[in-house]
DOZAFI-868334 format. One record per residue (C-alpha): x, y, z negated; residue in one letter. Coordinates in steps of 0.05 Angstrom, whole numbers, plus 5000, padded with zeros to 4 digits. Layout:
BEGIN
<u:X | v:Y | w:Z | resn:A>
...
END
This chain:
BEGIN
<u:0819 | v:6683 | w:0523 | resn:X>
<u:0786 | v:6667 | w:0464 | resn:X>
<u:0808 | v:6625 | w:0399 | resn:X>
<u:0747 | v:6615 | w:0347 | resn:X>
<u:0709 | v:6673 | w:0386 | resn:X>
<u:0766 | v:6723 | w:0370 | resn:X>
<u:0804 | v:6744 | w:0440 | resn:X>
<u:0873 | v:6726 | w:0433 | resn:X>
<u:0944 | v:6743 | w:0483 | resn:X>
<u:0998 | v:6695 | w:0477 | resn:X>
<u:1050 | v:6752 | w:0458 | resn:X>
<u:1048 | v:6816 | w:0435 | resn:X>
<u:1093 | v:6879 | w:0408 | resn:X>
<u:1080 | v:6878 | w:0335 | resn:X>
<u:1067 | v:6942 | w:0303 | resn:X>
<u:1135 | v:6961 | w:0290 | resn:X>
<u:1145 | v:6975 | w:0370 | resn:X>
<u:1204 | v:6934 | w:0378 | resn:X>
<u:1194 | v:6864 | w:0350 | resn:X>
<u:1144 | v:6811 | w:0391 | resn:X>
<u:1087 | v:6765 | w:0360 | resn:X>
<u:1080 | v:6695 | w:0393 | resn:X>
<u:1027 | v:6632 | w:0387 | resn:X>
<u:1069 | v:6577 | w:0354 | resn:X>
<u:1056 | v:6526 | w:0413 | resn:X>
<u:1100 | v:6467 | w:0373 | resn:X>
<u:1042 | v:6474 | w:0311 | resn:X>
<u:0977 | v:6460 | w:0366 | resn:X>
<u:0938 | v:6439 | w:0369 | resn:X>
<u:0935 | v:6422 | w:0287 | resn:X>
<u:0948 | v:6484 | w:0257 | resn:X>
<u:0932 | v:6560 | w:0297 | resn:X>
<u:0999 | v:6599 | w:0272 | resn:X>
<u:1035 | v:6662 | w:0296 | resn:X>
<u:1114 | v:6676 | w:0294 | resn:X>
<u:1152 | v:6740 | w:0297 | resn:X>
<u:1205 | v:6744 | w:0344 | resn:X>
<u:1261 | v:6800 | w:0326 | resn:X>
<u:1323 | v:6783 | w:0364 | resn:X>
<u:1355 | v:6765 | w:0435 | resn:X>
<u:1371 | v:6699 | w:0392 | resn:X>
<u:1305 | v:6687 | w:0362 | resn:X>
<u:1271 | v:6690 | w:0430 | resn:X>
<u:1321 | v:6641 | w:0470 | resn:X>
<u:1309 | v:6592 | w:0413 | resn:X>
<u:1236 | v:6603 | w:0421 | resn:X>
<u:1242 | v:6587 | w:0499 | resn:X>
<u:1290 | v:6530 | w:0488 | resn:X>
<u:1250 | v:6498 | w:0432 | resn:X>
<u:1190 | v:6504 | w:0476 | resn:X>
<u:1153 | v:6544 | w:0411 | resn:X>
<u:1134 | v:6588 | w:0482 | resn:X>
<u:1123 | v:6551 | w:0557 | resn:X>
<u:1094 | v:6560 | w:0618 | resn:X>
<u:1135 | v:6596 | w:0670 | resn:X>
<u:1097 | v:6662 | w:0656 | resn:X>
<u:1105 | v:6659 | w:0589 | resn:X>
<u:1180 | v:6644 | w:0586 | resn:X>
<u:1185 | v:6701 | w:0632 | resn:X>
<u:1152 | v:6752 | w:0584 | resn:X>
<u:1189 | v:6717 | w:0530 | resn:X>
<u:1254 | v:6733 | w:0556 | resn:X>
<u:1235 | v:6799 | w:0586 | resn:X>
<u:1238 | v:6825 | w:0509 | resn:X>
<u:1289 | v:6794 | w:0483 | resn:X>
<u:1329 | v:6834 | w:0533 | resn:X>
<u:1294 | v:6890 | w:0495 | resn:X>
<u:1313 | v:6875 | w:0433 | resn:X>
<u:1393 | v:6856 | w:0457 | resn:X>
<u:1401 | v:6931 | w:0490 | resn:X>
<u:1364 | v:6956 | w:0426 | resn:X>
<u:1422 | v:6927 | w:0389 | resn:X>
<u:1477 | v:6957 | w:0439 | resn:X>
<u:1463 | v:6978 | w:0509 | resn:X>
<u:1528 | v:6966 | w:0537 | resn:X>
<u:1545 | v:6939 | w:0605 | resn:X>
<u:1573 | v:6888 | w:0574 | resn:X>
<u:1511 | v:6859 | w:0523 | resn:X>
<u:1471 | v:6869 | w:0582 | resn:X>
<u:1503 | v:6817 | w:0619 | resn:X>
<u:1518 | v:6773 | w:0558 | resn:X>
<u:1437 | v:6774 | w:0535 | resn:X>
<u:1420 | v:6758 | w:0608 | resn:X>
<u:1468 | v:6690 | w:0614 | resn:X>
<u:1447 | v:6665 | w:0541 | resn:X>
<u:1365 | v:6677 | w:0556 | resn:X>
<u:1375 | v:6661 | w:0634 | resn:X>
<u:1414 | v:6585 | w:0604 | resn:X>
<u:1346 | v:6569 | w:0557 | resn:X>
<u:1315 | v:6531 | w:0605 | resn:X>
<u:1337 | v:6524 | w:0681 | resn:X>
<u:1277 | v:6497 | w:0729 | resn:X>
<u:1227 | v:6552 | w:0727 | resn:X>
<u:1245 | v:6622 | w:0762 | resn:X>
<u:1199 | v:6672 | w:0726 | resn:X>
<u:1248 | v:6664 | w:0681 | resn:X>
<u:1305 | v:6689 | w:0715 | resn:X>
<u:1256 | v:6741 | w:0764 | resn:X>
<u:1235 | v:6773 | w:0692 | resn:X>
<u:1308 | v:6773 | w:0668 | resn:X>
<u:1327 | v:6811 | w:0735 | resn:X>
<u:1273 | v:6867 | w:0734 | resn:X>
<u:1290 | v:6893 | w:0670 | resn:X>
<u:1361 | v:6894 | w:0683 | resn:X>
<u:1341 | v:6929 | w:0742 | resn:X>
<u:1305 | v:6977 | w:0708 | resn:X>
<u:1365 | v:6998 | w:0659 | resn:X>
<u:1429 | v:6981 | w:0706 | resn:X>
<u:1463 | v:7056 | w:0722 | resn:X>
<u:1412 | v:7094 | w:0670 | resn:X>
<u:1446 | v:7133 | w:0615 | resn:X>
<u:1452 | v:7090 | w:0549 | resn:X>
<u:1412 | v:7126 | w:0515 | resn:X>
<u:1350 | v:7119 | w:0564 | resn:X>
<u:1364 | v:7039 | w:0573 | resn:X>
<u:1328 | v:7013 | w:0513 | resn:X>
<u:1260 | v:7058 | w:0535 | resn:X>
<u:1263 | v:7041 | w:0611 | resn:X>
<u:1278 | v:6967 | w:0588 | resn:X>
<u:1209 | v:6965 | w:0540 | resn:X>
<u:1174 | v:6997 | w:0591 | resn:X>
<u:1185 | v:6954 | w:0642 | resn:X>
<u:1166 | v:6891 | w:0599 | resn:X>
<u:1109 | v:6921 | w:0589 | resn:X>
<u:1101 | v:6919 | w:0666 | resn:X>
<u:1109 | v:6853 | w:0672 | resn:X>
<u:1070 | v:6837 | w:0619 | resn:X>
<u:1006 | v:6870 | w:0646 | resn:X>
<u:1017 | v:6850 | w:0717 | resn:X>
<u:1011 | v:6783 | w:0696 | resn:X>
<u:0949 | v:6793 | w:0667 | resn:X>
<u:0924 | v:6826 | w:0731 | resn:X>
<u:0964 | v:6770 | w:0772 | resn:X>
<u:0927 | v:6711 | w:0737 | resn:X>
<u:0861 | v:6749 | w:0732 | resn:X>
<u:0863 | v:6744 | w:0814 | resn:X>
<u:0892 | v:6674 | w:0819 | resn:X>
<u:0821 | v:6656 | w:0787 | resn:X>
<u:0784 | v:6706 | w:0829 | resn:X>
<u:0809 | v:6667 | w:0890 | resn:X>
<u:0815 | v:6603 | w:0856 | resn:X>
<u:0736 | v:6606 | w:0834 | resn:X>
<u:0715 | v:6602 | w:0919 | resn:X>
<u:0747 | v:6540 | w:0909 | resn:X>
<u:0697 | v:6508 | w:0856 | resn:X>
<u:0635 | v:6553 | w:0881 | resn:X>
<u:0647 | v:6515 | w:0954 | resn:X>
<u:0642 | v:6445 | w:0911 | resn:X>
<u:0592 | v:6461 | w:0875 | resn:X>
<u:0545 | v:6487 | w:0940 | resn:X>
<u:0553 | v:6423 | w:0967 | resn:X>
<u:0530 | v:6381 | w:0907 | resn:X>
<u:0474 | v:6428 | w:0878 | resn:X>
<u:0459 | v:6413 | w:0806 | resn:X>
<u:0518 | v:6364 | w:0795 | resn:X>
<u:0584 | v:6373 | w:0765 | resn:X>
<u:0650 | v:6393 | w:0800 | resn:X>
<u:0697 | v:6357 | w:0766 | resn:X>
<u:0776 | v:6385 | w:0761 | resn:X>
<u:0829 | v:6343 | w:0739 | resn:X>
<u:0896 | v:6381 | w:0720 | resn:X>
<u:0970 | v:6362 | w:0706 | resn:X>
<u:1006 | v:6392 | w:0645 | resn:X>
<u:0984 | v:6461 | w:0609 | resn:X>
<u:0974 | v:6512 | w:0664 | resn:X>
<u:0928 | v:6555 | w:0626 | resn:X>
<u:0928 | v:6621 | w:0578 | resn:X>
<u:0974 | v:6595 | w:0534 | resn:X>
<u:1027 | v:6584 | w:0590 | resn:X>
<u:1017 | v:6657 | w:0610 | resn:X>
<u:0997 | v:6726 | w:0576 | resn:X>
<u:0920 | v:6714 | w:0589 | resn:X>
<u:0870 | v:6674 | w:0633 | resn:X>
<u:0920 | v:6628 | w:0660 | resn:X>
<u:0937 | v:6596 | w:0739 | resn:X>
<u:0911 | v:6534 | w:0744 | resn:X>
<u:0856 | v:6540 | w:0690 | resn:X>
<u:0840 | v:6618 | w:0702 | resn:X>
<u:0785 | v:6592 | w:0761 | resn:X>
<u:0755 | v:6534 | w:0717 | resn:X>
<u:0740 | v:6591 | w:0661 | resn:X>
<u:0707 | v:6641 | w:0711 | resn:X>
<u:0666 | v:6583 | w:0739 | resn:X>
<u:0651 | v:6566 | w:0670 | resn:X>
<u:0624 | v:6639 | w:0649 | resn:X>
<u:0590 | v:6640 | w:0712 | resn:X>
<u:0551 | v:6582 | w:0683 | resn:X>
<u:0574 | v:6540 | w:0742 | resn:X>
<u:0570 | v:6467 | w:0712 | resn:X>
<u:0644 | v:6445 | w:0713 | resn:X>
<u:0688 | v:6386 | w:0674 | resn:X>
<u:0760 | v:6379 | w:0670 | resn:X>
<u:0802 | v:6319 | w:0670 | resn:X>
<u:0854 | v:6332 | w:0634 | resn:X>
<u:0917 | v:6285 | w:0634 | resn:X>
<u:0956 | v:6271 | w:0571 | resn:X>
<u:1021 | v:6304 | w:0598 | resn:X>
<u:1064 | v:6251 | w:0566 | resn:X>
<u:1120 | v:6259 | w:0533 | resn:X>
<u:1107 | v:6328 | w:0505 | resn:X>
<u:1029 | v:6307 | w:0514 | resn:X>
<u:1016 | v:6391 | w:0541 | resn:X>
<u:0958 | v:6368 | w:0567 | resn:X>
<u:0931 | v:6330 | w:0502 | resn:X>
<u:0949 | v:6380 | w:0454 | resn:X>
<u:0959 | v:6450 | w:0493 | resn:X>
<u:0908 | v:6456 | w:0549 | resn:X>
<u:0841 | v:6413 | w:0520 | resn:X>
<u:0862 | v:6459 | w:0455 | resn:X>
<u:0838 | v:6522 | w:0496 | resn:X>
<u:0787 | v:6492 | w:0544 | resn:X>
<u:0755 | v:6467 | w:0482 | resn:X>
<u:0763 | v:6542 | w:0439 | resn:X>
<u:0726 | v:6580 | w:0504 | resn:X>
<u:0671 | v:6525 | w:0509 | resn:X>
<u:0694 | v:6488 | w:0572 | resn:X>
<u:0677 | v:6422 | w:0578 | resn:X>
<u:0738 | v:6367 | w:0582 | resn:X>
<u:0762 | v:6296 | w:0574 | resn:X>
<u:0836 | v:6277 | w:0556 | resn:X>
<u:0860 | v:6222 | w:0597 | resn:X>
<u:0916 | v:6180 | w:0603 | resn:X>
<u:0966 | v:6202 | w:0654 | resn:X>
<u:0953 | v:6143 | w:0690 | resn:X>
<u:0885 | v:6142 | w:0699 | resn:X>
<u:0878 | v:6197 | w:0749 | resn:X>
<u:0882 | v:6161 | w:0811 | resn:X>
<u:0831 | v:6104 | w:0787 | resn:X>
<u:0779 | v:6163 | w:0779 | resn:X>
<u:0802 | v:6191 | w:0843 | resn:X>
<u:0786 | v:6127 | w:0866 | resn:X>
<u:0723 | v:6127 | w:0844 | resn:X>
<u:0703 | v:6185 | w:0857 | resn:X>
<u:0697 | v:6222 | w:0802 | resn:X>
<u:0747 | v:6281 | w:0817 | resn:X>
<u:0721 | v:6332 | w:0867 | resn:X>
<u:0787 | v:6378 | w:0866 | resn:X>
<u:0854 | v:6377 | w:0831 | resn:X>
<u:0889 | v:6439 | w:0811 | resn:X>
<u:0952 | v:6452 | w:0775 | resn:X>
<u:1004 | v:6500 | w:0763 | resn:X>
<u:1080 | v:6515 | w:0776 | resn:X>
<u:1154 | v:6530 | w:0752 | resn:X>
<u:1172 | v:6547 | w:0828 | resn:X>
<u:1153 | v:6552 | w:0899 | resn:X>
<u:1203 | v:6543 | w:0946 | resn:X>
<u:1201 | v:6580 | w:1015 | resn:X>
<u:1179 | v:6517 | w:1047 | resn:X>
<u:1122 | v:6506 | w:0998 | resn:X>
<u:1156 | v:6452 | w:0959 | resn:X>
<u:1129 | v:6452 | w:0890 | resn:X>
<u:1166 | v:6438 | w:0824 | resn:X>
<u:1118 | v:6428 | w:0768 | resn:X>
<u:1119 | v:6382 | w:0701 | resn:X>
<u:1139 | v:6302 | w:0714 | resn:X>
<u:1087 | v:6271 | w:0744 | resn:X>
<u:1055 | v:6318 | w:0787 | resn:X>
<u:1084 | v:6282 | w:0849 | resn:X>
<u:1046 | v:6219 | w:0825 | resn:X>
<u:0979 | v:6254 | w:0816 | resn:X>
<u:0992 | v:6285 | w:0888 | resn:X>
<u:0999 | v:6221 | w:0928 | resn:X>
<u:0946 | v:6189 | w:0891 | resn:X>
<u:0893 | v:6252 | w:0919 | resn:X>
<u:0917 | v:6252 | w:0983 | resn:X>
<u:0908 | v:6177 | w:0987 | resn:X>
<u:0836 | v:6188 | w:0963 | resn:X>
<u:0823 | v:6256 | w:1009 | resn:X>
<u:0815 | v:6295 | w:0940 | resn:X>
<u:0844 | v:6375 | w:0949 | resn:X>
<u:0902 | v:6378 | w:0908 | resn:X>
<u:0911 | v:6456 | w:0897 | resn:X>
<u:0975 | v:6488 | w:0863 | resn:X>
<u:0958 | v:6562 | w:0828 | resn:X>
<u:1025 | v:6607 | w:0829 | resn:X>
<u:1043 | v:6674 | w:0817 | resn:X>
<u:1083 | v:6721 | w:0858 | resn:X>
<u:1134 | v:6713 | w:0811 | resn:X>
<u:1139 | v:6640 | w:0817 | resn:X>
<u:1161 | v:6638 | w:0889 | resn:X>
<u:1242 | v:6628 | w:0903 | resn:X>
<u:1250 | v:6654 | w:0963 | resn:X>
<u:1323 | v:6648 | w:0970 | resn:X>
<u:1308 | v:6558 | w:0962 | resn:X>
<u:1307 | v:6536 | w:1031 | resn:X>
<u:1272 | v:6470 | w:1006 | resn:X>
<u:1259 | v:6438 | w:0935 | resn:X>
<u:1265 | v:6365 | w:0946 | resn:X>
<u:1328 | v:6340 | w:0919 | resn:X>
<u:1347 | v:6421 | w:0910 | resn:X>
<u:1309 | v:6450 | w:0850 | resn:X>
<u:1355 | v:6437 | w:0783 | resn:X>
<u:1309 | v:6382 | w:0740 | resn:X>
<u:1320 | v:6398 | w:0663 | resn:X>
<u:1336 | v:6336 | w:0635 | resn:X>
<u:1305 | v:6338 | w:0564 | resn:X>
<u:1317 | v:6304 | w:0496 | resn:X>
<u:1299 | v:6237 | w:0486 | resn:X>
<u:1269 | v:6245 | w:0427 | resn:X>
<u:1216 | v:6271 | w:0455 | resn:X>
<u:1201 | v:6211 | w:0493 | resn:X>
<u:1214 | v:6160 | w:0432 | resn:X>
<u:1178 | v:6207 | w:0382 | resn:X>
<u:1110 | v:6235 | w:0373 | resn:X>
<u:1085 | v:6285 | w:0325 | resn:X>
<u:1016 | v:6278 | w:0294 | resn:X>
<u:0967 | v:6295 | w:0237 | resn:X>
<u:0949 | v:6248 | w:0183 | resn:X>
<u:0890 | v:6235 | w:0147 | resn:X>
<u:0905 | v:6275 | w:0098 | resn:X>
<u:0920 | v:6336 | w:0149 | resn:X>
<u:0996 | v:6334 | w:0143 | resn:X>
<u:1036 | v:6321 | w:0207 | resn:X>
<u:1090 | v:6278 | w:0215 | resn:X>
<u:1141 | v:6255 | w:0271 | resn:X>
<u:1142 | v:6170 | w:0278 | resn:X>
<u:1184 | v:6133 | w:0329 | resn:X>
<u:1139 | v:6098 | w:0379 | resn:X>
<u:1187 | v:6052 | w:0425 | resn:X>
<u:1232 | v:5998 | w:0415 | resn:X>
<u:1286 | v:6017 | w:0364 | resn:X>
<u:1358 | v:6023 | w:0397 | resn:X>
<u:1325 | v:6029 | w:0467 | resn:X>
<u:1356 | v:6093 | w:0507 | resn:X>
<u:1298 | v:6142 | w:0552 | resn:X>
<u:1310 | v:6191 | w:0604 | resn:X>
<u:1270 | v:6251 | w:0606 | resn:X>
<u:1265 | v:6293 | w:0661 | resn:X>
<u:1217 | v:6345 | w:0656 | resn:X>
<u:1196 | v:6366 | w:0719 | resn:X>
<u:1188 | v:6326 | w:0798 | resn:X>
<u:1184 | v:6367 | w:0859 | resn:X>
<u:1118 | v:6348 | w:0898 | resn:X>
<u:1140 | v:6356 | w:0976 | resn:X>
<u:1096 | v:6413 | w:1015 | resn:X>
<u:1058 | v:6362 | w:1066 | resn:X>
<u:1015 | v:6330 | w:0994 | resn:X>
<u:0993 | v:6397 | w:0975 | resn:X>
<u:0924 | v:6422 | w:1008 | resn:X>
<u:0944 | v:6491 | w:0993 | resn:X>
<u:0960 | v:6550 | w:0944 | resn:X>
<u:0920 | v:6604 | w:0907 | resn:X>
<u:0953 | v:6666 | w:0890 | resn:X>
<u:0936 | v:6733 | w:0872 | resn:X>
<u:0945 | v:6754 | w:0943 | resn:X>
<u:0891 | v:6697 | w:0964 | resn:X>
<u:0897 | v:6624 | w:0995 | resn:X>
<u:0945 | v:6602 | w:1042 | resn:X>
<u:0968 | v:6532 | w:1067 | resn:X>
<u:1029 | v:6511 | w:1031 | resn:X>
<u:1076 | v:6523 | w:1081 | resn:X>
<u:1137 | v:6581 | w:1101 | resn:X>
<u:1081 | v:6616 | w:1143 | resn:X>
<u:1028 | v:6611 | w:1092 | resn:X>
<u:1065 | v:6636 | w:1037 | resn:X>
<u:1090 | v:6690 | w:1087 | resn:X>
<u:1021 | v:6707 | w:1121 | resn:X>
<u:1007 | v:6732 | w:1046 | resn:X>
<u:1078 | v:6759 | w:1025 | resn:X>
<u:1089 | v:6791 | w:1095 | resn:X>
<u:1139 | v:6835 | w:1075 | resn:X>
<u:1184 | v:6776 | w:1057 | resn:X>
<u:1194 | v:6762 | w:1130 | resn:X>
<u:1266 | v:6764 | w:1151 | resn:X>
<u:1274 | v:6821 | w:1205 | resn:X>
END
C-alpha cells in the first residue's frame, strides 16, 4: 500500500540478505521511521514491544528471526531454544506460532549446512503467501461492499472497524481493510468508522494513518460510539480482523470486539471477521473461556503518548494517580454474533462446517 504515493511492505530483507527492515509502528502515526532488525533477540523485542503487530505481521516477524538464530548456529538445540523465546513474545495470536512451526519444519532433519538456506526460503514463502492470502481476503471481501452499495445507488457504504486490521498488521493490503481499499480504487464511494482502539488507540493512530496515506475516506471515533451510530443508522457493515479462529468459529480479536458485536447484532448490522488460513487453530475446540488473553502493562492504560505543539512527543499520565488498571488485550466474540468470515478461500458462515466447507481437507476422517 502506499505511504506519501511511494508503495511501501511492512518488512523486508535489507540488502545485506540476512538482516530484516521494519515500519516502526510505536513512532505512528507522528513520525514515518524504519528499523533494522539483525537478531533472534532484536525481533522478539520488536514483537513484544509491539514496534510490529497484527497477527500476520508477528508471524513474518518471527519467521526471520528464526533465520537469523540458525544463521548464528544451526543446532538442534538453538533451534528449539529460538522457537520457545520468539513463540513466549506474545501468546493469543497463532500465526505466530503456525509461522514459527513451518520453518522449523522446513530445516528439522536437513543437513546443517542446508538449514539456514531452506529456513530463508521458506520465510520468504510465507511472506509472499500472505500477500497473495490478503490480496484474496479483499477480492472476496469487496462482494461484500459492492452488494451494499447496489442497494443504495449513489450513497455511501459506511464500514466501521475495531483495532488495526490493515497493511500495517500484515505484509501488504491487509484483512479487514484489504476490501475497503479495492472498493475504494474501484471508485466505489465508501467511509470508514474507525474506533479509537483504546488503550494502545490502534485504531486512532495505526489504521486512519493508512486509510488516510491511500486516500480513503475515515472518521476516528470513540470506542464507544459505535453502537449509537449503529443505532442510527449510519453503519451499513462492520468488518474486522483476527488473532485466531477457533474450530467452532469463536473469534479472539483486540478488547472490545465482543462489545462492538452485540451492539450490530442488536441493530441487524453484518458484523464480518477477515482471517487468514493461518489464523485458524484447529486443534481449539472452542475459544470462549479457552483462548490465553495477554494481560498487558498498565501503563499503557494510565499513559498516552502524544505530539506537542512544538512536534515533540511525550508520554503524560491520564488517570487518577495511585489508581491500579487491568489490561487485557484481547475478548473472544462467541461464533453465534458473527454474520460470517471472509477468507482467501471465500465466505463461509462462522461455524465448524463453514470453516470446513472451505478448508475441506481439515475434516477428520
Amino acid at each position: 500500500m502506499k505511504i506519501n504515493g511511494k508503495a511501501y511492505r511492512t518488512i523486508w530483507l535489507r540488502e545485506d540478505g540476512w538482516s530484516i527492515e521494519v515500519i516502526d509502528q510505536l513512532k505512528l502515526p507522528h513520525r514515518f521511521e524504519t528499523k533494522a532488525l539483525t537478531s533472534a533477540e532484536a525481533c522478539a523485542a520488536a514483537i513484544k514491544t509491539m514496534m510490529v503487530r497484527g497477527a500476520p505481521l508477528i508471524g513474518a516477524t518471527a519467521a526471520y528471526g528464526l533465520c537469523m538464530a540458525l544463521r548464528e548456529d544451526a543446532s538442534d538445540e538453538n533451534l528449539e531454544r529460538a522457537c520457545k523465546m520468539l513463540a513466549e513474545t506474545r501468546p493469543t495470536a497463532i500465526n505466530l506460532r503456525w509461522a514459527l512451526n513451518e520453518v522449523a519444519s522446513a530445516v528439522r532433519n536437513r543437513p546443517r549446512t542446508e538449514r539456514v538456506a531452506a529456513a530463508y526460503a521458506r520465510a520468504a514463502e510465507l511472506i509472499e503467501d500472505d500477500v497473495e492470502t490478503c490480496r484474496r481476503i479483499g477480492e472476496n471481501g469487496l462482494k461484500l461492499i459492492e452488494e451494499i452499495a447496489a442497494r443504495k445507488p449513489g450513497a455511501t457504504v459506511n464500514v466501521l472497524t475495531h483495532c488495526n486490521a490493515g497493511w500495517l498488521a500484515c505484509v501488504d493490503w491487509g484483512t479487514a481493510t484489504a476490501p475497503i481499499y479495492m472498493a475504494h480504487d474501484l471508485g466505489l464511494t465508501v467511509h470508514v468508522w474507525v474506533d479509537e482502539t483504546r488503550p494502545r488507540n490502534q485504531g486512532a493512530s495505526l489504521t486512519a494513518f493508512e486509510l488516510g496515506s491511500h486516500g480513503v475516506p475515515h472518521t476516528i471515533i470513540a470506542d464507544n460510539a459505535g453502537g449509537h451510530l449503529m443505532q442510527a443508522g449510519a453503519v451499513d457493515m462492520c468488518i474486522v480482523g483476527t488473532d485466531r479462529v477457533t474450530a467452532n468459529g469463536d473469534v479472539a480479536n483486540k478488547i472490545g470486539t465482543y462489545l462492538k458485536a452485540l451492539a450490530a447484532k442488536d441493530n441487524d448490522v453484518p458484523f464480518h471477521v477477515a482471517l487468514p488460513h493461518s489464523t485458524i487453530d484447529w486443534t481449539m475446540p472452542k475459544g470462549v473461556n479457552a483462548i490465553p488473553i495477554e494481560e498487558r502493562s498498565a501503563d499503557e492504560l494510565l499513559r498516552m503518548t502524544g505530539r506537542l505543539p512544538d512536534g515533540s512527543l511525550a508520554t503524560v499520565e491520564i488517570a487518577a494517580p495511585g489508581s491500579p488498571a487491568a489490561n487485557p488485550g484481547f475478548d473472544v466474540t462467541p461464533a453465534r454474533l458473527v454474520t460470517g468470515f471472509v477468507t482467501e478461500r471465500g465466505r463461509c458462515a462462522a461455524t465448524e462446517e463453514g470453516l470446513l466447507s472451505l478448508y475441506p481437507e481439515r475434516r477428520k476422517a
